[in-house]
GULO-313739 format. One line per field, with one value per residue (C-alpha): residue number from 1; residue in one letter; chain; x, y, z. Coordinates in steps of 0.001 Angstrom, whole numbers. Layout:
<sites>
resi (NUM:...)
resn (A:...)
chain (A:...)
X (X:...)
Y (Y:...)
Z (Z:...)
</sites>
This chain:
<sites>
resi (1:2:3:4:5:6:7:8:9:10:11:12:13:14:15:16:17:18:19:20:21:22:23:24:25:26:27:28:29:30:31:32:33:34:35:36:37:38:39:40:41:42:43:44:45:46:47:48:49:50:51:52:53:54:55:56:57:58:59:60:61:62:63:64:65:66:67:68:69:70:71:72:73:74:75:76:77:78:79:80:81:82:83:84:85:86:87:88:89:90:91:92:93:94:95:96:97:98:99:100:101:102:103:104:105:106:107:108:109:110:111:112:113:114:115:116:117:118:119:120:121:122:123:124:125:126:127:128:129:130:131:132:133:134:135:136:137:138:139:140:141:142:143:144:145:146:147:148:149:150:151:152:153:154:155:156:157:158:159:160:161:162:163:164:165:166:167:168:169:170:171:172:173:174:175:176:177:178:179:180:181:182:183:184:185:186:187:188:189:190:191:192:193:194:195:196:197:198:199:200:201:202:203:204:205:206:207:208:209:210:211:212:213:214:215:216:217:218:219:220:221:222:223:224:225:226:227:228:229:230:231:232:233:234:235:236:237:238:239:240:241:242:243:244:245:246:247:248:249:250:251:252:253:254:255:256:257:258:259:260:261:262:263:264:265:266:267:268:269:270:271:272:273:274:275:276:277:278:279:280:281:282:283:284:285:286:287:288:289:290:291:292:293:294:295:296:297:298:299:300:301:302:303:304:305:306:307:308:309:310:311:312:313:314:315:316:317:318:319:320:321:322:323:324:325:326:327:328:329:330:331:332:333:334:335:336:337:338:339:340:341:342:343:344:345:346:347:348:349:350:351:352:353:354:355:356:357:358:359:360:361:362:363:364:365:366:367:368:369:370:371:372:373:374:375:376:377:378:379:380:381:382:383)
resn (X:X:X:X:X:X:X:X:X:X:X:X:X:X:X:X:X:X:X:X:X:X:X:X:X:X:X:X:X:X:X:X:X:X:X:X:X:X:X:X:X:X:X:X:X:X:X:X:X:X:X:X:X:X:X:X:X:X:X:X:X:X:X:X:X:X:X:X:X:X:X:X:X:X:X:X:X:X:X:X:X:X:X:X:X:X:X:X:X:X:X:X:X:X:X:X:X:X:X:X:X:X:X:X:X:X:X:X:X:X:X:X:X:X:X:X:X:X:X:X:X:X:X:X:X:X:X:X:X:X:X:X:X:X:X:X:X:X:X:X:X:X:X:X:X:X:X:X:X:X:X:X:X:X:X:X:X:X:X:X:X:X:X:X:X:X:X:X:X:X:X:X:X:X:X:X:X:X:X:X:X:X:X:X:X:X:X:X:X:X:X:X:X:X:X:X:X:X:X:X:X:X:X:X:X:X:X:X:X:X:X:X:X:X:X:X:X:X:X:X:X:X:X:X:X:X:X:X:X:X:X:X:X:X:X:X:X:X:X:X:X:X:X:X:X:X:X:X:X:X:X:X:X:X:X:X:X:X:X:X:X:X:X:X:X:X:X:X:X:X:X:X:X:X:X:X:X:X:X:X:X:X:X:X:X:X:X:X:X:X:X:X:X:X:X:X:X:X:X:X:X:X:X:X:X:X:X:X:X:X:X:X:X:X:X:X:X:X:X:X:X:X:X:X:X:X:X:X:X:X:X:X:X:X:X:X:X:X:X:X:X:X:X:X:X:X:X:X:X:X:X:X:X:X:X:X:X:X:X:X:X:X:X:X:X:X:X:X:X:X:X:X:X:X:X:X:X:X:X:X:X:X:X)
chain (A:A:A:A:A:A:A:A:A:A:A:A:A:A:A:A:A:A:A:A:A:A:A:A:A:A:A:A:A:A:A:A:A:A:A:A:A:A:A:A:A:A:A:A:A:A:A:A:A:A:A:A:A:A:A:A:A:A:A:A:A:A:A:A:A:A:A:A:A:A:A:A:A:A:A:A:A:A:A:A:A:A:A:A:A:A:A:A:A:A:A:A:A:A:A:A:A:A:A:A:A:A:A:A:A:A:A:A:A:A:A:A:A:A:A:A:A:A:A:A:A:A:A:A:A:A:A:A:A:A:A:A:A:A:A:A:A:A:A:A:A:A:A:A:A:A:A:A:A:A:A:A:A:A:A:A:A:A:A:A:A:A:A:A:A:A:A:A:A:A:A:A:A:A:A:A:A:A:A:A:A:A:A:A:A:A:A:A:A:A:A:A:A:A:A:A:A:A:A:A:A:A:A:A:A:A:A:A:A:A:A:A:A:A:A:A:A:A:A:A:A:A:A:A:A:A:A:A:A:A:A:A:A:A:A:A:A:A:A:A:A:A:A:A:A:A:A:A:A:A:A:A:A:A:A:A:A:A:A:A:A:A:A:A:A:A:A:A:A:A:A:A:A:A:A:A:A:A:A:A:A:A:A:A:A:A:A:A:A:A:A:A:A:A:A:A:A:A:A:A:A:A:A:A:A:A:A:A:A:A:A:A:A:A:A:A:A:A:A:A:A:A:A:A:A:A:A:A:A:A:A:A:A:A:A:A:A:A:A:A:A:A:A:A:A:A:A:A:A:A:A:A:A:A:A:A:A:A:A:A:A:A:A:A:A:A:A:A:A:A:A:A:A:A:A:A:A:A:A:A:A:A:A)
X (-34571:-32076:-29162:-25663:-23867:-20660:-17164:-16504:-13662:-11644:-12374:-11493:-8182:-7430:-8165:-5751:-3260:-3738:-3181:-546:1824:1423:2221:5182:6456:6309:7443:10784:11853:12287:15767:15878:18906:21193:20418:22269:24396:23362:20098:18867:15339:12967:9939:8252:4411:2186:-1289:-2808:-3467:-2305:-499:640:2568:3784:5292:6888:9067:11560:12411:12252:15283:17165:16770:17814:21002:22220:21489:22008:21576:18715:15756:12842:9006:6313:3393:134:-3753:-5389:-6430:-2676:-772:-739:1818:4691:3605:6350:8762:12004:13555:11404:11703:8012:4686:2455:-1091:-2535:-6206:-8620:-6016:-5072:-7539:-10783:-13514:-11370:-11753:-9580:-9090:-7882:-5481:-3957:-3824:-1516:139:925:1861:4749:5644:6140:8426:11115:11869:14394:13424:10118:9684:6283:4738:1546:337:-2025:-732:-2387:-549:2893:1722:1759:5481:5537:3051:5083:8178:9772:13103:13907:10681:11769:8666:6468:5966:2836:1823:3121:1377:4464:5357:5995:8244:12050:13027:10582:10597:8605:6064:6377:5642:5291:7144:6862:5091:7877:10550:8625:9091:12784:13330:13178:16193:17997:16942:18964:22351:21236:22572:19477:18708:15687:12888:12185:9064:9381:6759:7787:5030:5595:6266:2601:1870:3450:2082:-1502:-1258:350:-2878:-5208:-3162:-2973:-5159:-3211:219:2613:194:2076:1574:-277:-2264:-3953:-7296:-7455:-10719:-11559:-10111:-11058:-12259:-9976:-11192:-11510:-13890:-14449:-13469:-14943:-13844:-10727:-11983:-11508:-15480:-14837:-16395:-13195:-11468:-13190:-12675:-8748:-8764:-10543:-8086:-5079:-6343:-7356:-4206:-1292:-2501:-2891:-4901:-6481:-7003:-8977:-7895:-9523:-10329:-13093:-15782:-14984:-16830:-19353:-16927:-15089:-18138:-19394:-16028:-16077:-19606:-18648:-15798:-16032:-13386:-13972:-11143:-10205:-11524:-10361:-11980:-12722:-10994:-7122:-5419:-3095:-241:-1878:-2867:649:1989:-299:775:4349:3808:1939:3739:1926:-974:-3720:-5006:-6787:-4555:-5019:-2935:-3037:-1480:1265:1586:2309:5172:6502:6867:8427:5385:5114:2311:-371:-1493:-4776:-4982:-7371:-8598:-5087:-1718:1128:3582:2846:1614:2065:4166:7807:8692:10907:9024:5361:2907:1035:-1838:-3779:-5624:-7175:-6759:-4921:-3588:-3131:-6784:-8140:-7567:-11210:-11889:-13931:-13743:-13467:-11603:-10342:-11658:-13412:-14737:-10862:-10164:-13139:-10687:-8472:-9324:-9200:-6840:-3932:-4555:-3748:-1108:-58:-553:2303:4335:5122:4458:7496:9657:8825:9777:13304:14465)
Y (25496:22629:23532:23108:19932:19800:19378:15554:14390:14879:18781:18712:16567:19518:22288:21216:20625:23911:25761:23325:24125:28031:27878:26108:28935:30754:28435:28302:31597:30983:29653:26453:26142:23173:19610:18977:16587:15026:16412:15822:15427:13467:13511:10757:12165:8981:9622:6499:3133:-110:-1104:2052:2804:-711:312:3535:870:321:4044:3875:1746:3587:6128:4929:3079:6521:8751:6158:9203:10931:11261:9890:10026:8983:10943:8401:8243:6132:3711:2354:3330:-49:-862:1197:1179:-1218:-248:-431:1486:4658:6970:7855:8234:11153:10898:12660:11861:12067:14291:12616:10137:11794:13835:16495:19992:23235:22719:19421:20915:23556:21573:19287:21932:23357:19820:19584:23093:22159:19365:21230:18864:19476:17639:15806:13481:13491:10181:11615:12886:15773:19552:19744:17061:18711:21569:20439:20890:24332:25871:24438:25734:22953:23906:20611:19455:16209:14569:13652:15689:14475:17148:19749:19008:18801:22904:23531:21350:21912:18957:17005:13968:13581:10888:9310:6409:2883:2530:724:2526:1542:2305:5727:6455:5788:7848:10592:9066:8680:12523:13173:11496:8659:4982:2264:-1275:-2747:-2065:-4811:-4123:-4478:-5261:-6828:-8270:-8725:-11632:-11028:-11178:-14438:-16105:-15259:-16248:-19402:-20297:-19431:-21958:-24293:-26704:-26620:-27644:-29005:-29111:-28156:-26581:-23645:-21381:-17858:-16978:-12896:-12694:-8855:-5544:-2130:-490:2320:5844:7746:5069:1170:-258:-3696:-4346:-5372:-8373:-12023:-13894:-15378:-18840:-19068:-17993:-21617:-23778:-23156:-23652:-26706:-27994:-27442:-29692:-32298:-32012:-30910:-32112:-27928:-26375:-23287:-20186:-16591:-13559:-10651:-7502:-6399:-5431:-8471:-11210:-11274:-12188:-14775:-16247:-16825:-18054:-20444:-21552:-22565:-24627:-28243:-28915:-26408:-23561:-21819:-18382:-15649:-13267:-9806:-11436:-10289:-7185:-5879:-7018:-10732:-11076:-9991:-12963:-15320:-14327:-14943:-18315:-19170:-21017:-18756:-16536:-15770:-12500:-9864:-6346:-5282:-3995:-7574:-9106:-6327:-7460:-10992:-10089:-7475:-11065:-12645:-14806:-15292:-14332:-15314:-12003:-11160:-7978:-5823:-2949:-1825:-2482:-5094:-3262:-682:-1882:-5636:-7910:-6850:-10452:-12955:-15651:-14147:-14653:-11553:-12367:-9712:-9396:-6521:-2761:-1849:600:2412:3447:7018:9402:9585:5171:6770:3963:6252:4316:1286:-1876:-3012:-6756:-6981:-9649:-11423:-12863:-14483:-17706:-20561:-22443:-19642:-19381:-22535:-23217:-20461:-21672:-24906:-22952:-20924:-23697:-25414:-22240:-22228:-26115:-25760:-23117)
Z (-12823:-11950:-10054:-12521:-12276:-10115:-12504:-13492:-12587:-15869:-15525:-11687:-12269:-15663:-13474:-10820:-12908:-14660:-11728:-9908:-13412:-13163:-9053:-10188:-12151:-8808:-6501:-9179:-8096:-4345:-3817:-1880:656:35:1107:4736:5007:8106:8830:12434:12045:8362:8245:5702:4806:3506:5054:3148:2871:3929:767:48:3247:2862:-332:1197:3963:1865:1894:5892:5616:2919:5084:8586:6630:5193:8435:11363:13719:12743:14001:11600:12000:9552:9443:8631:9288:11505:8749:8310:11132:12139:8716:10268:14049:15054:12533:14637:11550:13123:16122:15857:14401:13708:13373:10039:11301:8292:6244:2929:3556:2479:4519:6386:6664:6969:10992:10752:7929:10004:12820:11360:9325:13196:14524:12107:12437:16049:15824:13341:10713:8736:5862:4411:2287:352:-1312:-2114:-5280:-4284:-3575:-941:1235:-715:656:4551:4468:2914:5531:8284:7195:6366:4681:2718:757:-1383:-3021:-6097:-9171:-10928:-13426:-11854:-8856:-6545:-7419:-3472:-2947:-3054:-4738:-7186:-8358:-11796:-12296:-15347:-17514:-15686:-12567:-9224:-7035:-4421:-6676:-7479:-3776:-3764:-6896:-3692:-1706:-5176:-5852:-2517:-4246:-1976:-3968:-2858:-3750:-5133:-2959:-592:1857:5558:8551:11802:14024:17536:19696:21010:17290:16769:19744:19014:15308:16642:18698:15770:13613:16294:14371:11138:12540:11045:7793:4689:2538:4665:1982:2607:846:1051:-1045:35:-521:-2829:400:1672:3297:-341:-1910:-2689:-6057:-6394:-9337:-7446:-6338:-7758:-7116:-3815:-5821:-7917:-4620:-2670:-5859:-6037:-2617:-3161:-5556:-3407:-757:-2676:-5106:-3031:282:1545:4610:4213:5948:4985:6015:6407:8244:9664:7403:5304:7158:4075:1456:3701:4762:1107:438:3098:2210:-1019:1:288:2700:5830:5827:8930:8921:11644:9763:11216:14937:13986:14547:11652:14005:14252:10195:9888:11331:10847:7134:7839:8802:5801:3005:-418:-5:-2809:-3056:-4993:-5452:-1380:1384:2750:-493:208:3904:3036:704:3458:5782:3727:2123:-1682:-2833:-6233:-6728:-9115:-10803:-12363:-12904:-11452:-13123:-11671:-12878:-10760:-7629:-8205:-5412:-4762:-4237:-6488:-5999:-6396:-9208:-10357:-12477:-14477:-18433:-20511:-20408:-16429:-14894:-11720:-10370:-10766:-7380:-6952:-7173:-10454:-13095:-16226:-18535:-16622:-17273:-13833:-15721:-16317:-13051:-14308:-17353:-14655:-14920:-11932:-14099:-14336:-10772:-9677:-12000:-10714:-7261:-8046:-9319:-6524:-4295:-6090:-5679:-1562:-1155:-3393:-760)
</sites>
């Protein structure tokens, strides 16, 4: 007799939501106390991933401006610590370890459930769309939970903030601030490498000196803790042909960038190229791709925490999407390109395809891309 099938992940994501809207009924009878004024002591909860955490800076510094005294940690895995690591906007960091990033188990839970208990926040913020990291707060006894409200799933939190529609996902997060009576500008994304940081990517571009303009090729990305979505990936052929192009026609150097894990792509890439790029690949720290970044002139890049990085340094970016939507997690920068066809939208929780289009970044075309490419180009040189 065959065992029965585990729930798909329609039935999962309807069962959660089931229950998350009749805990909400209960969680609407406890009577919240009111917001402090000043409070002492925020917490911002954003376990995972690169881009994401990227996109939660610019409430970091809504933050810091309205409470210039307080003390303000950010509570983040391993995998993207390093986004927010030397965020001078923050008093500290605390580590999340596998929590909210896939894999962890009931000790690991409480144990961070007991780690924010112990530091006596006064108020959280919570970015994250599952009731289970809304629920971190609540256990901890957290007086002052402000955070997302997707379908009900946000029911222990004191303050929610419904998801709804198409919105930035930097934006979304500052909906919370704004839910606080806070008044914030348009998000703008925020990463400071050190001077360590700087001097090391200096040495790496050592060869390319002086050569403008300086173009980044970021052909990887879809890989984070919960899954890998390749489908978010531009062909790293189309990838070496613009890049191609740009030297012969605008006189550019290039340089890939990618983490470790992503020599395969890059060396493919690089391979294909006619004109030899410079390829650090897998050899940079976060810190060191960060400013190696900065001192490009434009970046090209699939939808990845990297493309997000080069925007938060102040790099413009030519930004190809699909299966996931621009409009929600597309570059937060006025002189950026985001590129995308067909049926989008932001990716399922689970990486799960369902009805997302993953041949969708396939309709991108090498043309529109380096079009594209001038264009922005252009912008970068008038400034």
């Amino acid at each position: 007799m065959n065992a029965p099938r585990p729930p798909g992940p329609k039935v999962r994501d309807a069962a959660i939501g089931a229950a998350s809207r009749m805990l909400s009924l209960l969680f609407a009878l406890r009577r919240a106390s009111p917001f402090p004024k000043d409070p002492r002591s925020i917490l911002i909860l954003k376990p995972c991933c690169v881009g994401d955490v990227l996109l939660a800076t610019p409430l970091v510094a809504a933050l810091r401006k309205q409470y210039p005294e307080a003390h303000i940690d950010f509570a983040v895995g391993p995998w993207a610590q390093a986004m927010v690591e030397s965020n001078p906007r923050l008093n500290g960091l605390l580590d999340c370890g596998r929590v909210g990033s896939g894999g962890y188990g009931y000790r690991e839970y409480w144990s961070l459930v007991q780690r924010i208990r112990e530091r006596g926040y006064q108020v959280c913020f919570v970015l994250d769309r599952s009731p289970l990291i809304s629920l971190l707060p609540f256990w901890a006894g957290t007086a002052q939970r402000v955070g997302l409200d997707s379908g009900g799933r946000g029911f222990s939190l004191t303050l929610r903030v419904p998801v709804r529609g198409v919105k930035h996902e930097a934006d979304l997060y500052l909906d919370t601030a704004r839910a606080i009576g806070l008044s914030v500008r348009a998000p703008r994304l925020e990463y400071y490498p050190t001077e360590v940081d700087r001097a090391r990517a200096r040495e790496w571009l050592a060869p390319l000196s002086g050569v403008r303009p300086l173009i980044a090729l970021i052909p990887g990305g879809g890989v984070n803790p919960g899954g890998r979505t390749m489908g978010k990936r531009w062909p790293p052929e189309r990838f070496a042909r613009v890049g191609d192009r740009s030297v012969e026609e605008l006189k550019a150097r290039v340089v890939i960038i990618g983490g470790r894990g992503a020599e395969p792509i890059a060396n493919e890439l690089a391979r294909a190229m006619h004109h030899p790029p410079l390829d650090p690949t897998g050899q940079l720290s976060w810190g060191e791709t960060g400013a190696v970044l900065e001192i490009c002139d434009l970046a090209i890049a699939n939808d990845t925490g990297a493309m997000h990085l080069a925007v938060a340094v102040g790099t413009p970016v030519v930004a190809i999407f699909g299966p996931s939507d621009p409009r929600v997690y597309g570059p937060l920068d006025p002189r950026s390109i985001a590129l995308g066809h067909g049926p989008s939208g932001p990716l399922p929780r689970s990486g799960n395809p369902r009805n997302r289009d993953m041949t969708a970044i396939l309709r991108v075309s090498e043309e529109e891309v380096y079009q594209a490419v001038q264009v922005v180009w252009e912008r970068v040189r008038s400034e």
